[in-house]
py3Dmol code that shows the C-alpha trace and the ligand (Angstrom):
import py3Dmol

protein = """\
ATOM      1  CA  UNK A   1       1.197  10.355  17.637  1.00  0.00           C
ATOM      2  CA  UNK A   2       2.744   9.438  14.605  1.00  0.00           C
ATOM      3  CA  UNK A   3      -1.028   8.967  12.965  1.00  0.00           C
ATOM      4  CA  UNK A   4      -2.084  12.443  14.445  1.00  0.00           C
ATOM      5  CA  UNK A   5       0.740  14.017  12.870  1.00  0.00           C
ATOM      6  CA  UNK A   6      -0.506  12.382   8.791  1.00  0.00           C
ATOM      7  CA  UNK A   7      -3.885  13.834   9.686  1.00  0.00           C
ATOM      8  CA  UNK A   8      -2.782  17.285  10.518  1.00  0.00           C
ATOM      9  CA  UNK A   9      -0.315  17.071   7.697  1.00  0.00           C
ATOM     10  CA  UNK A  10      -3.232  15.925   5.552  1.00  0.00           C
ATOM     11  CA  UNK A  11      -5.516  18.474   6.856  1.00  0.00           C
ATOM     12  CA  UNK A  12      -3.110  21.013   5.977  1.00  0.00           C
ATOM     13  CA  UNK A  13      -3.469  19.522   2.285  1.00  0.00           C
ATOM     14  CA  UNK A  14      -6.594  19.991   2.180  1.00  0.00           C
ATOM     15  CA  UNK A  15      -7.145  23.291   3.066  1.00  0.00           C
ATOM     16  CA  UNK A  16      -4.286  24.180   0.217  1.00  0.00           C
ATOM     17  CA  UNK A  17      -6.527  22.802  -1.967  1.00  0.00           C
ATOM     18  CA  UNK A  18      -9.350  23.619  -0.790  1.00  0.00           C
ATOM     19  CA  UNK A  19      -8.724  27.556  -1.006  1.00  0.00           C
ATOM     20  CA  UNK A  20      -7.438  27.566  -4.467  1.00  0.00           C
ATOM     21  CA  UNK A  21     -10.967  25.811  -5.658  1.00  0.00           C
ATOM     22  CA  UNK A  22     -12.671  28.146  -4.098  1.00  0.00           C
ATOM     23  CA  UNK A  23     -10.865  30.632  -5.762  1.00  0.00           C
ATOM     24  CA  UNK A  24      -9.459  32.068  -1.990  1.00  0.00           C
ATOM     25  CA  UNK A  25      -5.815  31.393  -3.711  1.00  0.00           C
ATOM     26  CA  UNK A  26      -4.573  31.211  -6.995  1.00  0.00           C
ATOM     27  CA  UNK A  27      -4.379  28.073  -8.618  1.00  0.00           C
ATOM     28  CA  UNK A  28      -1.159  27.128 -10.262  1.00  0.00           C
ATOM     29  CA  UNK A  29      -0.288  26.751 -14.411  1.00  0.00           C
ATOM     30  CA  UNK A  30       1.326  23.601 -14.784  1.00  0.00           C
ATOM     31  CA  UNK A  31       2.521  22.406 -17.760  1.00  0.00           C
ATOM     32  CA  UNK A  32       3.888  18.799 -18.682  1.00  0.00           C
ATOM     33  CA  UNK A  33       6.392  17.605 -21.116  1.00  0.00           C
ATOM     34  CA  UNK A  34       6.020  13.858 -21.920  1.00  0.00           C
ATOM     35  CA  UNK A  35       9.332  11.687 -22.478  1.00  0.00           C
ATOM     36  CA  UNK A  36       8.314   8.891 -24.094  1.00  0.00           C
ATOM     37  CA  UNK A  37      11.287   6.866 -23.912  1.00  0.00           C
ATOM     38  CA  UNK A  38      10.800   6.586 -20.110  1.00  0.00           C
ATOM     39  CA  UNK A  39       7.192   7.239 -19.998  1.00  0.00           C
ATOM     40  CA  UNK A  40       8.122  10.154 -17.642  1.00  0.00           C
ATOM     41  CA  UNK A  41       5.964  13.192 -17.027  1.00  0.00           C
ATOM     42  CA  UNK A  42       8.212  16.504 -16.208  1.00  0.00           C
ATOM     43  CA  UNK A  43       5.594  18.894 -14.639  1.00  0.00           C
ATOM     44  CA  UNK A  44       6.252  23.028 -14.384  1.00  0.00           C
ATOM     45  CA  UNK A  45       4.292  24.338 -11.842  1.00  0.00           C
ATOM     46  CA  UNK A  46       4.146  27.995 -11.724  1.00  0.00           C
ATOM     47  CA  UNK A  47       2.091  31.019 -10.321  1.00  0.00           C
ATOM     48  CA  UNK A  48       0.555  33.020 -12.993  1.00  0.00           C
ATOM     49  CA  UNK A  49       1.337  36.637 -10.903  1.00  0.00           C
ATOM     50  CA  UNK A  50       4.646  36.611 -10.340  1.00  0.00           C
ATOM     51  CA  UNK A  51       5.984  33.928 -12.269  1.00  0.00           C
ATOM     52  CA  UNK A  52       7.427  31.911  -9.854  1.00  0.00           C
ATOM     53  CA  UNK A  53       7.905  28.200 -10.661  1.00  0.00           C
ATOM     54  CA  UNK A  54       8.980  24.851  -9.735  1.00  0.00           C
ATOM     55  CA  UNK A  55      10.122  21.748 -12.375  1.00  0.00           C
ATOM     56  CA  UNK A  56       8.858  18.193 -11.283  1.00  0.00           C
ATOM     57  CA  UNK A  57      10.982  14.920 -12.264  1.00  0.00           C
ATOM     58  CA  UNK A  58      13.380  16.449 -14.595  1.00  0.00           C
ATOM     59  CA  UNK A  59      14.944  13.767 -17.758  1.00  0.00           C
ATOM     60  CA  UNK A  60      18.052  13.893 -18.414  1.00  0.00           C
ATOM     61  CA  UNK A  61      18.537  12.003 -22.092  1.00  0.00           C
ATOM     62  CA  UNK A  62      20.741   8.764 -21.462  1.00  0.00           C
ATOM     63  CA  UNK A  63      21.741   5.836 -24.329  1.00  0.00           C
ATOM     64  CA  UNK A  64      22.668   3.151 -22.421  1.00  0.00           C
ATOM     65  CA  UNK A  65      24.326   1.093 -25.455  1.00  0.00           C
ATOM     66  CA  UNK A  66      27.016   4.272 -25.680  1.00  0.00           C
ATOM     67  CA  UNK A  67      26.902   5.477 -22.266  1.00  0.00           C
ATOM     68  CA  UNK A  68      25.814   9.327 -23.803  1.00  0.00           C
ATOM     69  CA  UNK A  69      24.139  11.392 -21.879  1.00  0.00           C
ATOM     70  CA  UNK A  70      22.111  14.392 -23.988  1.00  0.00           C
ATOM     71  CA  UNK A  71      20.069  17.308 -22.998  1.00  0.00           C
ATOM     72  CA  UNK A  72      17.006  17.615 -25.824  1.00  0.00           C
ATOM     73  CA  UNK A  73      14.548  17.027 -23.552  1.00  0.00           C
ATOM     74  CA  UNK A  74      15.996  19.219 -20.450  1.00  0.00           C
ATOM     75  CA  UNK A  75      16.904  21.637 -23.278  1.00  0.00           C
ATOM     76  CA  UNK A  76      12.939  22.039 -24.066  1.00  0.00           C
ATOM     77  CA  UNK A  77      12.118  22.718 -20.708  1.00  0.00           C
ATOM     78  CA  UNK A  78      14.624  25.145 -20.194  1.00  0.00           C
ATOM     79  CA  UNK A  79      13.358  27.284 -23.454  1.00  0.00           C
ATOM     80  CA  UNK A  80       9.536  26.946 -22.046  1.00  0.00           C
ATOM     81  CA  UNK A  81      11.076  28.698 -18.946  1.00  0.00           C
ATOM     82  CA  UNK A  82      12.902  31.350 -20.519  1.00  0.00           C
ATOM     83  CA  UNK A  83      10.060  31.745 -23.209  1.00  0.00           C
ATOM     84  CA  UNK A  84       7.358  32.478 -20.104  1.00  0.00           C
ATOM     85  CA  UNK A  85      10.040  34.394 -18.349  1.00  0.00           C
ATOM     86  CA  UNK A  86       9.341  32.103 -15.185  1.00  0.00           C
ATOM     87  CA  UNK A  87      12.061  32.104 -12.290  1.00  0.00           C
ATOM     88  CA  UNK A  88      12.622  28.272 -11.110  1.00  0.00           C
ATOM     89  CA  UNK A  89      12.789  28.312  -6.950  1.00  0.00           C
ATOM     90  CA  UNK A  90      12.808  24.796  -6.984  1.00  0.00           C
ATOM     91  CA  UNK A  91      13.881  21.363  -8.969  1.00  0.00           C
ATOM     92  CA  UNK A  92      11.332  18.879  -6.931  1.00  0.00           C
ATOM     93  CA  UNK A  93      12.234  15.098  -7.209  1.00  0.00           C
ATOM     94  CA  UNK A  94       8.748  12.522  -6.043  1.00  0.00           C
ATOM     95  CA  UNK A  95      11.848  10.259  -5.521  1.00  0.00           C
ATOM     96  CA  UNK A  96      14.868   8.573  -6.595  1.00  0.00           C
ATOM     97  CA  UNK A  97      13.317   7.204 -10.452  1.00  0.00           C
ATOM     98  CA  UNK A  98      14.506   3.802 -11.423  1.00  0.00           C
ATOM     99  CA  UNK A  99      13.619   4.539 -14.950  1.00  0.00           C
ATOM    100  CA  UNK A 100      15.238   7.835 -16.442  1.00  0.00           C
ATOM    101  CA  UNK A 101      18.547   9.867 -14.991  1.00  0.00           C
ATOM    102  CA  UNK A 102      17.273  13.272 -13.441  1.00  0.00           C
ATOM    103  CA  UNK A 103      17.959  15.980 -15.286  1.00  0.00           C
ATOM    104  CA  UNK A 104      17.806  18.444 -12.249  1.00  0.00           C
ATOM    105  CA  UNK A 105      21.860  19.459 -11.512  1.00  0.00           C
ATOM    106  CA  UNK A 106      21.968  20.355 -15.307  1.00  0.00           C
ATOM    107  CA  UNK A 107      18.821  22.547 -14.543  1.00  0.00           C
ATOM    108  CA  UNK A 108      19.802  24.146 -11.789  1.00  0.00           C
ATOM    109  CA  UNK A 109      23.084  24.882 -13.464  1.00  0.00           C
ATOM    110  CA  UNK A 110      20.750  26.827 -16.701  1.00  0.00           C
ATOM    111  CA  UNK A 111      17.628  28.418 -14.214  1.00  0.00           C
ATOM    112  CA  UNK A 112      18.761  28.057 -10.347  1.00  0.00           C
ATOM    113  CA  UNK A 113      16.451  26.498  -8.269  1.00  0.00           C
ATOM    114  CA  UNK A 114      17.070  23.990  -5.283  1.00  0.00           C
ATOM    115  CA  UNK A 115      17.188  20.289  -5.982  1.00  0.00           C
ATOM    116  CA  UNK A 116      14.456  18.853  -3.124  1.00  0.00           C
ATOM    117  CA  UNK A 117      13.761  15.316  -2.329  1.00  0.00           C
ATOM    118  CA  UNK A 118      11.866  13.042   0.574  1.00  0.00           C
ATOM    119  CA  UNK A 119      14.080  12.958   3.660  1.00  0.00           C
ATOM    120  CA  UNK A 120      14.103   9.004   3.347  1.00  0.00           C
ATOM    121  CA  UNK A 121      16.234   9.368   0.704  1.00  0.00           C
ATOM    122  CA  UNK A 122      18.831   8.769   3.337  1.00  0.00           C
ATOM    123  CA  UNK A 123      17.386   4.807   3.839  1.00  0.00           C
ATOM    124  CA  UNK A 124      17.630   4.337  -0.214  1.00  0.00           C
ATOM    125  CA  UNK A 125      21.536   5.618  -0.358  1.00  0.00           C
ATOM    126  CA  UNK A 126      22.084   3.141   2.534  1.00  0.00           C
ATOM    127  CA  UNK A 127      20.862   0.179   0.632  1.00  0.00           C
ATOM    128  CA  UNK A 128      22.344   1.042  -3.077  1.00  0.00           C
ATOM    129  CA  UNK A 129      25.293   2.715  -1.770  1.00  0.00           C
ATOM    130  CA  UNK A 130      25.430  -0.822  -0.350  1.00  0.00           C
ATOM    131  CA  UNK A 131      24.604  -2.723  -3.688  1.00  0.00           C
ATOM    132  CA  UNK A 132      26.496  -0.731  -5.856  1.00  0.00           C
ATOM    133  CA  UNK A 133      29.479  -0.587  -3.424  1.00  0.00           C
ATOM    134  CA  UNK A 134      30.020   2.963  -3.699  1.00  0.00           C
ATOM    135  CA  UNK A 135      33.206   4.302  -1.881  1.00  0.00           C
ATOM    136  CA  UNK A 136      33.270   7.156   0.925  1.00  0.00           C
ATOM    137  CA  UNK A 137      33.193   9.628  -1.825  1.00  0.00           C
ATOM    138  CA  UNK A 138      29.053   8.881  -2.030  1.00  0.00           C
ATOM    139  CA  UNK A 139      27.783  10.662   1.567  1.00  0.00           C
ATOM    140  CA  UNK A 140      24.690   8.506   2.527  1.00  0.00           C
ATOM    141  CA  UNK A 141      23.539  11.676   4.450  1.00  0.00           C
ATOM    142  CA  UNK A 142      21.539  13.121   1.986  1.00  0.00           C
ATOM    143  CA  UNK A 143      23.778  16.389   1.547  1.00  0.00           C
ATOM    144  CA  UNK A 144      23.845  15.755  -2.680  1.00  0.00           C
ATOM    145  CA  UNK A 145      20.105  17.512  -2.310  1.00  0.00           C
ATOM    146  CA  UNK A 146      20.165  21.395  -1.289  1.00  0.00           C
ATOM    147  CA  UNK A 147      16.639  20.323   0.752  1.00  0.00           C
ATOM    148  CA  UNK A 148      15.134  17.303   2.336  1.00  0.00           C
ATOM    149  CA  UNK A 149      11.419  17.130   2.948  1.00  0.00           C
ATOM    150  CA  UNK A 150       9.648  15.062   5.595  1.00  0.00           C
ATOM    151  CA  UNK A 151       5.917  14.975   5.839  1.00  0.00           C
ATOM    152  CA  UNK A 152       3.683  17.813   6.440  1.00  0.00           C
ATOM    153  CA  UNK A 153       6.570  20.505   5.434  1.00  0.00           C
ATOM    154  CA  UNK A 154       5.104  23.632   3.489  1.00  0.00           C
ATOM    155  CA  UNK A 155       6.766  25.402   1.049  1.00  0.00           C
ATOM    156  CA  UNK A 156       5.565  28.203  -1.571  1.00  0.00           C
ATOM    157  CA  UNK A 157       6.126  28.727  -5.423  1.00  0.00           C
ATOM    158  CA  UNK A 158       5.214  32.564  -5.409  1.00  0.00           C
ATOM    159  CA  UNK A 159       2.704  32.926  -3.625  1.00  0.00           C
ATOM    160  CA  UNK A 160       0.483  29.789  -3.708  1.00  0.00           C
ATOM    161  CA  UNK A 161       0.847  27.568  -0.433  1.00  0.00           C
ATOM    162  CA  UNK A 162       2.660  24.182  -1.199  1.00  0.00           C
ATOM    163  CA  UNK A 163       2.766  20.595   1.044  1.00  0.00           C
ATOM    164  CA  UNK A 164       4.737  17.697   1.202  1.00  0.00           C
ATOM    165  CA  UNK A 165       3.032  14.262   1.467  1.00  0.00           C
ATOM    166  CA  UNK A 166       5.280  10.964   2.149  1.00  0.00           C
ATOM    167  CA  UNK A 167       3.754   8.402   0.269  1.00  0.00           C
ATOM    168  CA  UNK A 168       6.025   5.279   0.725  1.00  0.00           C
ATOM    169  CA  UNK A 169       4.972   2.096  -0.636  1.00  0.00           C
ATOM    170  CA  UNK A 170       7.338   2.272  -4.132  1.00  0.00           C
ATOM    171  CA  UNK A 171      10.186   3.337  -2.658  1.00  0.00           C
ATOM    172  CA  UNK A 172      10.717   3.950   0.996  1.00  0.00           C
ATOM    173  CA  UNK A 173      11.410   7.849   0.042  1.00  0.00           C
ATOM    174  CA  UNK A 174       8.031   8.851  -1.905  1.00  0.00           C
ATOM    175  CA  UNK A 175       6.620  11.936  -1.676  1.00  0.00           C
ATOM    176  CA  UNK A 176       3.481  14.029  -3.039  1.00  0.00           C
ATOM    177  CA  UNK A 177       3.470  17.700  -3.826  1.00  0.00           C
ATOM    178  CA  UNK A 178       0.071  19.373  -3.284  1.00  0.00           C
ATOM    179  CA  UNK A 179       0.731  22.644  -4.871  1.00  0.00           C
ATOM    180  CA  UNK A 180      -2.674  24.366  -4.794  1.00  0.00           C
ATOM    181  CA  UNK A 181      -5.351  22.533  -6.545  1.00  0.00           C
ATOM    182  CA  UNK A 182      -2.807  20.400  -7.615  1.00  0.00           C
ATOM    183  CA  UNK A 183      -1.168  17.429  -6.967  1.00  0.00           C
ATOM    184  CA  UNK A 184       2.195  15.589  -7.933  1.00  0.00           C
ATOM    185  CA  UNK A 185       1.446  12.207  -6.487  1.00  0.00           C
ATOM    186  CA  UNK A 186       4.574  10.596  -7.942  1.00  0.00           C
ATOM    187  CA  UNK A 187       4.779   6.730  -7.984  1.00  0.00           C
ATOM    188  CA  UNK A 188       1.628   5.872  -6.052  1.00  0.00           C
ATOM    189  CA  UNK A 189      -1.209   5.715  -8.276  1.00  0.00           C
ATOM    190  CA  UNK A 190      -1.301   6.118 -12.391  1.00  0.00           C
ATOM    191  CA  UNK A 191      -4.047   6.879 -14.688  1.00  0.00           C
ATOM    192  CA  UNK A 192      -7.273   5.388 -13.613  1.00  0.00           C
ATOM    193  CA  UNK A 193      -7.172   2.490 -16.485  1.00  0.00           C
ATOM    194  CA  UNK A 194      -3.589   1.938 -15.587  1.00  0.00           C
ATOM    195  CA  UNK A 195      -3.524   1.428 -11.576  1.00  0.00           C
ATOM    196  CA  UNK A 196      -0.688   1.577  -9.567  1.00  0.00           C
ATOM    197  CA  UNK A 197       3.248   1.743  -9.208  1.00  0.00           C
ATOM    198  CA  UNK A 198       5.343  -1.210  -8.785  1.00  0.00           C
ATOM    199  CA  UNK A 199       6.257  -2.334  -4.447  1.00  0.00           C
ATOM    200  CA  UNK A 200       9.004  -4.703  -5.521  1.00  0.00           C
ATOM    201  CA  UNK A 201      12.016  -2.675  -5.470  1.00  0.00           C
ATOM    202  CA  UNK A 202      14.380  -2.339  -2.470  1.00  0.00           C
ATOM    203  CA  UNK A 203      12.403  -1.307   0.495  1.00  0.00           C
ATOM    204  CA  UNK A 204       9.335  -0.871  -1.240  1.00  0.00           C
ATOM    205  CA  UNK A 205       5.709  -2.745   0.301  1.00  0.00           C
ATOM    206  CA  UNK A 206       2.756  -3.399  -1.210  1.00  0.00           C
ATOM    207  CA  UNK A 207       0.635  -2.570   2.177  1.00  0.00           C
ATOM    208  CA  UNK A 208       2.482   0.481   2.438  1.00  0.00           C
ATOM    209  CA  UNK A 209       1.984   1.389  -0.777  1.00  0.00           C
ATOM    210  CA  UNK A 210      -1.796   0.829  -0.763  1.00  0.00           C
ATOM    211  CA  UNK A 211      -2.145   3.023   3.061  1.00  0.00           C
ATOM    212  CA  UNK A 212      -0.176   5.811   0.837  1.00  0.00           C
ATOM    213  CA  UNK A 213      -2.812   5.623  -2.119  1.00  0.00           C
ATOM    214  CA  UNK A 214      -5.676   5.721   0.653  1.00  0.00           C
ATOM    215  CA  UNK A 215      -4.237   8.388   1.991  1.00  0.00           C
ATOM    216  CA  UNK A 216      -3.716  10.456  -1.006  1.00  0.00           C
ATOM    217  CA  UNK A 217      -7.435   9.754  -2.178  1.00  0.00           C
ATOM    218  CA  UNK A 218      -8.594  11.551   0.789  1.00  0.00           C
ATOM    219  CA  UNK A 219      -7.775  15.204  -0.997  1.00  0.00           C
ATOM    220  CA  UNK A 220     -10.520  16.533  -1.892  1.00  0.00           C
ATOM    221  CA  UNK A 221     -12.577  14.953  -5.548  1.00  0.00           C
ATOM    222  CA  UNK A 222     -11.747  17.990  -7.619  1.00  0.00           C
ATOM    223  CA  UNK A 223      -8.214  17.760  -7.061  1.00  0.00           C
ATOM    224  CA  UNK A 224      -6.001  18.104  -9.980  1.00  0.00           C
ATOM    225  CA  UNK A 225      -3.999  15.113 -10.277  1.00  0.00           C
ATOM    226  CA  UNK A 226      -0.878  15.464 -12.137  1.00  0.00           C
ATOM    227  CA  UNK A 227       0.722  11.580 -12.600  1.00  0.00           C
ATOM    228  CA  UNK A 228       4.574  10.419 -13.052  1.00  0.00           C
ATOM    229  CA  UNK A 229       4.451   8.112 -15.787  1.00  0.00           C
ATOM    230  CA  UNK A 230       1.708   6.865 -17.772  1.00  0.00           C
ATOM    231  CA  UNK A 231       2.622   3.919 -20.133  1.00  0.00           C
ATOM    232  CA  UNK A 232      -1.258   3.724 -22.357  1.00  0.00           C
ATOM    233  CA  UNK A 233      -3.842   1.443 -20.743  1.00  0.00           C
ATOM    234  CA  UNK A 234      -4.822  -1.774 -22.967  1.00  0.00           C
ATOM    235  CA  UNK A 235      -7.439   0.357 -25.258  1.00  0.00           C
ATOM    236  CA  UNK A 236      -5.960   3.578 -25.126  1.00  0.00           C
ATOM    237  CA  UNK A 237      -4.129   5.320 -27.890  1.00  0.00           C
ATOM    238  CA  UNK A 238      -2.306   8.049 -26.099  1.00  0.00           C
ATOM    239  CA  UNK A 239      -0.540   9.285 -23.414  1.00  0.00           C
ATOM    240  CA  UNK A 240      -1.996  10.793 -20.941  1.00  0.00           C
ATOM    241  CA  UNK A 241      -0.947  12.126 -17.368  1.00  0.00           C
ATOM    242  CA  UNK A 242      -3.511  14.111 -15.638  1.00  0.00           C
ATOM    243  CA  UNK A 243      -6.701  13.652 -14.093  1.00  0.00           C
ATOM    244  CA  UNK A 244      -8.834  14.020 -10.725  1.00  0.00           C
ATOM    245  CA  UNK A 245      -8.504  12.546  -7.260  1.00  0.00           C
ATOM    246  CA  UNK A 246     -12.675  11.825  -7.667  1.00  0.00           C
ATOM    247  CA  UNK A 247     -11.832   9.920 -11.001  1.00  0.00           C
ATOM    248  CA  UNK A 248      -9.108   7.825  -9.074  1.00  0.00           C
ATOM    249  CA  UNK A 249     -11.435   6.910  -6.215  1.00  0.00           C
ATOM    250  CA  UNK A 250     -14.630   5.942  -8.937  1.00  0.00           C
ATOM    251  CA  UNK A 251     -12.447   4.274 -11.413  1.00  0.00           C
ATOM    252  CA  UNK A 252      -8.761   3.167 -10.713  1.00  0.00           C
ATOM    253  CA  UNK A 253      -8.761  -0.248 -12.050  1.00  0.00           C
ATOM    254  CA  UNK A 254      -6.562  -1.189  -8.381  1.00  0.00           C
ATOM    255  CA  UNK A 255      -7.170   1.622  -6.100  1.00  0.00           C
ATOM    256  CA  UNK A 256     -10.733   2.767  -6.699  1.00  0.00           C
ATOM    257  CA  UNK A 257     -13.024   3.309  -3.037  1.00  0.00           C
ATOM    258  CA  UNK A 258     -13.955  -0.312  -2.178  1.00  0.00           C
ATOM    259  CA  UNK A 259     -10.640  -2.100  -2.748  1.00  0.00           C
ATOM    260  CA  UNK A 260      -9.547  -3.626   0.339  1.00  0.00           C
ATOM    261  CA  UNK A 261      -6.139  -3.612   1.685  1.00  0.00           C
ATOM    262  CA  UNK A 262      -5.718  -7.409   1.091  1.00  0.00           C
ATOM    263  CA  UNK A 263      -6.984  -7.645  -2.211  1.00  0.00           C
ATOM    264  CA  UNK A 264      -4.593  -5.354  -3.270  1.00  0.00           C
ATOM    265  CA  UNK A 265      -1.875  -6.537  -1.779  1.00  0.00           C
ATOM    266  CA  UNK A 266      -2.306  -9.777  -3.030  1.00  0.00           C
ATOM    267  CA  UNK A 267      -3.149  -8.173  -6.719  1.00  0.00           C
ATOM    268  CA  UNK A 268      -0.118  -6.030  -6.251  1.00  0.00           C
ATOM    269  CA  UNK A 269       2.437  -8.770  -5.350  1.00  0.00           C
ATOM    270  CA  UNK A 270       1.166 -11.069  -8.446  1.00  0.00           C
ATOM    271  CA  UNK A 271       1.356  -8.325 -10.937  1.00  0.00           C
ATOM    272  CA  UNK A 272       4.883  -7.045  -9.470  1.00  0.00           C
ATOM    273  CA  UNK A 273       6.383 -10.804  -9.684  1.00  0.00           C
ATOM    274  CA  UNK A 274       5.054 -10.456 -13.380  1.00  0.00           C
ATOM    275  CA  UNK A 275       7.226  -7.520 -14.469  1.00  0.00           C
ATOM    276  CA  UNK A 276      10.783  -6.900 -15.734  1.00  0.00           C
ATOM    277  CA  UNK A 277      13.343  -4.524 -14.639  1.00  0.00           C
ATOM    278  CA  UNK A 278      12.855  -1.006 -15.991  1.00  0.00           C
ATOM    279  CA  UNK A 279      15.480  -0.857 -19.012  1.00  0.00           C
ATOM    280  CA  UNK A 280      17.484   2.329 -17.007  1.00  0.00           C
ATOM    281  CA  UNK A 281      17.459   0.827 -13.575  1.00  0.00           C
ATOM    282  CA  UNK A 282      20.765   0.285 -12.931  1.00  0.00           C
ATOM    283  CA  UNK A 283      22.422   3.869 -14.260  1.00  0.00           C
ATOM    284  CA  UNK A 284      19.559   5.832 -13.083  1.00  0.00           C
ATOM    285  CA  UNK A 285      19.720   4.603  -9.426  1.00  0.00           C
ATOM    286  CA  UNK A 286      23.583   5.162  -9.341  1.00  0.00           C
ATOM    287  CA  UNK A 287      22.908   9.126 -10.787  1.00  0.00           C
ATOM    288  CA  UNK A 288      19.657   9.478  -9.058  1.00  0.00           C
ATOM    289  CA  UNK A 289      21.074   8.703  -5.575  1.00  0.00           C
ATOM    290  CA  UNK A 290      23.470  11.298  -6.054  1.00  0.00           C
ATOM    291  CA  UNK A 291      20.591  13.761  -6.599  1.00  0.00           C
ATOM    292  CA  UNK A 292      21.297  13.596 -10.497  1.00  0.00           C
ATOM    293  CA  UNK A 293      25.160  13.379 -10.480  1.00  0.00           C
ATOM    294  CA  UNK A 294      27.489  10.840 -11.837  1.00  0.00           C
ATOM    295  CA  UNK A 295      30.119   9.137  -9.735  1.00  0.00           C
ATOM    296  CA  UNK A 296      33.382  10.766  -9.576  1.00  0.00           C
ATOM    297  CA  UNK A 297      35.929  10.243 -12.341  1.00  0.00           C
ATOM    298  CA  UNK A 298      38.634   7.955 -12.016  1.00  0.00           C
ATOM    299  CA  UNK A 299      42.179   8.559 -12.646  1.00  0.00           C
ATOM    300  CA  UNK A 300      41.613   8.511 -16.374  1.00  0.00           C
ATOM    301  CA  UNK A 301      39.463  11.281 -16.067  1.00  0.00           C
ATOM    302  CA  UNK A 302      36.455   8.774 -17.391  1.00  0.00           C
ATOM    303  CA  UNK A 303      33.385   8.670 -15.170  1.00  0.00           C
ATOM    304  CA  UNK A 304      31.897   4.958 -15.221  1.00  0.00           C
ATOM    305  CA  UNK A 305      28.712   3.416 -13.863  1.00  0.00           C
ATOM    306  CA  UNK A 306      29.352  -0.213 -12.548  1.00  0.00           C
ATOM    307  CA  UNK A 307      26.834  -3.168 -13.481  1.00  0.00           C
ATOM    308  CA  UNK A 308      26.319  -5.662 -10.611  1.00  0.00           C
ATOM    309  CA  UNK A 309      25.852  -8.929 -12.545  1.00  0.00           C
ATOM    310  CA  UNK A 310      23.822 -11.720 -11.166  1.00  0.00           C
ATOM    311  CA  UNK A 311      24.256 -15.313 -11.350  1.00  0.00           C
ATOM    312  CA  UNK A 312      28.355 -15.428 -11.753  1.00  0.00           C
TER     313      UNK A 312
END
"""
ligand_1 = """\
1
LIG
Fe 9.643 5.287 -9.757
"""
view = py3Dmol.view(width=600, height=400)
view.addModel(protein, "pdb")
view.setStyle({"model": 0}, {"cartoon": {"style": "trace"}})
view.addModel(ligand_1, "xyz")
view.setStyle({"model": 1}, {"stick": {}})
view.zoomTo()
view.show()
């Protein structure tokens, strides 16, 4: 049951797609701004007719040594809006980002818009509401978001058709945006000479993870594919953050057509037991959980963000 509803939820992804290369729809504008001290990709997604739009994984600017946040890069975003004259409907997190604060309450606060995420977010504020022992103040309902997407749910921006993938595997919470020819595939797969997200954080599964990428890679070839983060293959020069779901399935140096679930497991584990902690993990989960807010203050009127130290 469970299966039939991915494939009609997939199907439905592929006829959004599907339409907008055939020229039945319109296919979206989307333009990215690169952060590259997170190696985050904020995407604006917007129909060229009326002007509607969406923003993608938001940055908000945070130095961890002085605990300041700053707005330059949610600032630039915000004058590419006005400067197109766009109207934001919605603020779309692929999930809660271990790796840069979100940006989207400040954005929502400048353009409007409503601040989606993966209705699994629910299972991630269980376990770091748990790690970070956040008080009854932090709702582990989800309610910090103004909409929570399962799989399969269709949305618009203007009027090109939109759908929601879940695409667990990184987190439990992942989701894809297939926004006409285009897709948002979050934290699945990266640039072709890259590979994959990390599975090793809370709740996240290498198998999983790999079943999500399969699944994705199913859209059809000429798919736009507009990626998360891209951190510059061994080789490569520059960023880069888009490409196709055919290049993906020919070339991606974990992922490509032929990979077997194993393999990549077992690939995926190694490389994963390999890696560091992201440098933001720690603030950006406590600020990303609360869909992009800080804790409350405390009596002092300071807000603080706690670090759980290891090894006492
Ligand atoms: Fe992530």
């Amino acid at each position: 049951m469970v299966d039939r509803e991915q494939d009609r939820a997939l199907a439905k992804a592929t006829g959004i797609v599907e339409n907008a290369l055939l020229g039945k729809t319109r296919a979206p504008v989307v333009h990215t701004f690169f952060d590259e001290a997170t190696f985050t990709a904020t995407h604006v997604v917007h129909d060229p007719e009326n002007r509607a739009a969406a923003i993608i994984d938001p940055v908000l600017d945070y130095d961890p040594a002085s605990g300041r946040i700053s707005y330059e890069s949610a600032d630039k975003v915000i004058a590419y809006v006005k400067e197109q004259g766009l109207q934001i409907a919605w603020l779309l997190e692929t999930h809660a980002h271990a790796d840069h604060l979100s940006a989207a309450p400040y954005l929502k606060g400048a353009l409007g818009g409503r601040i989606a995420i993966g209705a699994h977010i629910v299972e991630v504020q269980d376990t770091f509401g748990a790690m970070f022992n956040a008080g009854d103040e932090f709702q582990r309902d989800g309610t910090q978001f103004d909409h929570l997407f399962a799989d399969g749910d269709t949305f618009t921006i203007g009027e090109i058709d939109a759908v929601v993938l879940h695409v667990p595997g990184h987190t439990p919470a992942d989701l894809a945006y297939v926004v006409g020819d285009a897709v948002f595939p979050g934290d699945t797969i990266f640039m072709p000479d890259f590979g994959t997200a990390r599975a090793d954080f809370p709740g996240g599964d290498a198998r999983t993870l790999y079943r999500s990428i399969r699944r994705l890679l199913e859209l059809p070839g000429k798919a736009r594919l507009f990626l998360c983060h891209d951190y510059k293959a061994p080789g490569r020069d520059e960023f880069v953050w888009e490409t196709t779901i055919a290049e993906e399935r020919d070339g991606n140096i974990h992922a490509a057509s032929g990979v077997n679930e194993d393999d990549f497991v077992t690939m995926r584990e190694a490389r994963d037991a390999t890696l560091g902690m992201p440098r933001l993990i720690l603030p950006s989960i406590q600020v990303n959980m609360r869909a992009g807010h800080f804790p409350p203050p405390e009596d002092n009127g300071t807000r603080y963000l706690k670090i759980p130290v290891q090894g006492v």
